[in-house]
N, C-alpha and C positions, 0 to 999 in steps of 0.2 A: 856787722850784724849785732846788735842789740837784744838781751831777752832781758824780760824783767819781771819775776813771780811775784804774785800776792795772796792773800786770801788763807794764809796758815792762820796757827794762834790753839787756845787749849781745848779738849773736847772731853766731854765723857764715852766711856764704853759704849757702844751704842748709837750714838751721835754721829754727824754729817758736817764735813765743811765741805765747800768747792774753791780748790784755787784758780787762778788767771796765771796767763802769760804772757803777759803784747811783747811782740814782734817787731823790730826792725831792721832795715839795710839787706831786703834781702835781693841776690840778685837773680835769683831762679823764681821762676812762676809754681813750679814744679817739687815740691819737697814735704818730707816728713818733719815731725813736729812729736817729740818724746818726754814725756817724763820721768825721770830716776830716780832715787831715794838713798839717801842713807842712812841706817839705825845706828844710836850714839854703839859705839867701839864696833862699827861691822863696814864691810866693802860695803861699796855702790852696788844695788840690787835698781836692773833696769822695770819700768811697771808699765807704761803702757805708751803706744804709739799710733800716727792719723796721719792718711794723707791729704796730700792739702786740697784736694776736692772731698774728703771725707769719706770718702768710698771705700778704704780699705782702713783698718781698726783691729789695734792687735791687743792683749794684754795678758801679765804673766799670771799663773797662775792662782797665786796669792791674792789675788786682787779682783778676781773674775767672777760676775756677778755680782758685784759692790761695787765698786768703781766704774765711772764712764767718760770717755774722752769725747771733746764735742771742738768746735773752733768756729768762729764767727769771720767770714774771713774780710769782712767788708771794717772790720776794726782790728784784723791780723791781730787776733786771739785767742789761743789756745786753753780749754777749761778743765778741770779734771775734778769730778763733782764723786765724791767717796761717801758712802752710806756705809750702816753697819761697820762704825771703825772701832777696831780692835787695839789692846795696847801693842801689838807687836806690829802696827803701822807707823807709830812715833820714828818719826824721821826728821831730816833735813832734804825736803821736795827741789830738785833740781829741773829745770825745764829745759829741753837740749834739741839740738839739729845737724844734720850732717852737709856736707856736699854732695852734689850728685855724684861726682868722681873719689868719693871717699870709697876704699877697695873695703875696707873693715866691716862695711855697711851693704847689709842685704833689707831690703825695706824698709822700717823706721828702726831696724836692732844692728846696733852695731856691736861688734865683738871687741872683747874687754873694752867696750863702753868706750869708744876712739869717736865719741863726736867731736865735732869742729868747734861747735860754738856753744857756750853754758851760761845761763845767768848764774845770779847768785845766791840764789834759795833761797825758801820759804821755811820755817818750820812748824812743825806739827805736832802738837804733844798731845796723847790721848791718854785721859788720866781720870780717875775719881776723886 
């Protein structure tokens, strides 16, 4: 499995970017599809998660009502389009997935963040 983020880069207060995440190697029809974050000197804080018919859409609180997850799946791509970003969003955007048989994992949130497979991040600096 293959993930590969884009679409970081610097923003002002206020401002909007949308990242990507194309997909590979996957061998389930069937799975969630997450994005994670992490603020310079702070843990992995998980932000939001879709399954892969789109039907079910989670997201953490920080982030709820500004951000939106969407996936295109005919280009098995996952998007995550943030309005209203704030500087306490500046992160390093992670885009992640688990196994169906992953035990860690109850719908797209796995605990202490035990997904299977991660790209390699996007960043994100929100800044004047």
């Amino acid at each position: 499995v293959q993930l590969v983020e884009s679409g970081g880069g610097l923003v002002q207060p206020g401002g909007s970017l949308r990242l990507s995440c194309a997909a590979s190697g996957f061998i389930s029809s069937s799975y969630y599809m997450s994005w994670v974050r992490q603020a310079p000197g702070k843990g992995l804080e998980w932000v939001s998660s879709i399954y892969s018919d789109g039907s079910d859409t989670d997201y953490a609180d920080s982030v709820k009502g500004r951000f939106t997850i969407s996936r295109d799946n005919a280009k098995n791509t996952v998007y995550l389009q943030m309005n209203s970003l704030k500087s306490e969003d500046t992160a390093l955007y992670y885009c992640a997935t688990h196994e169906a048989g992953n035990t860690y994992c109850s719908g797209g949130y796995c605990s202490n963040l035990e997904y299977d497979y991660w790209g390699q991040g996007t960043q994100v600096t929100v800044s004047s």
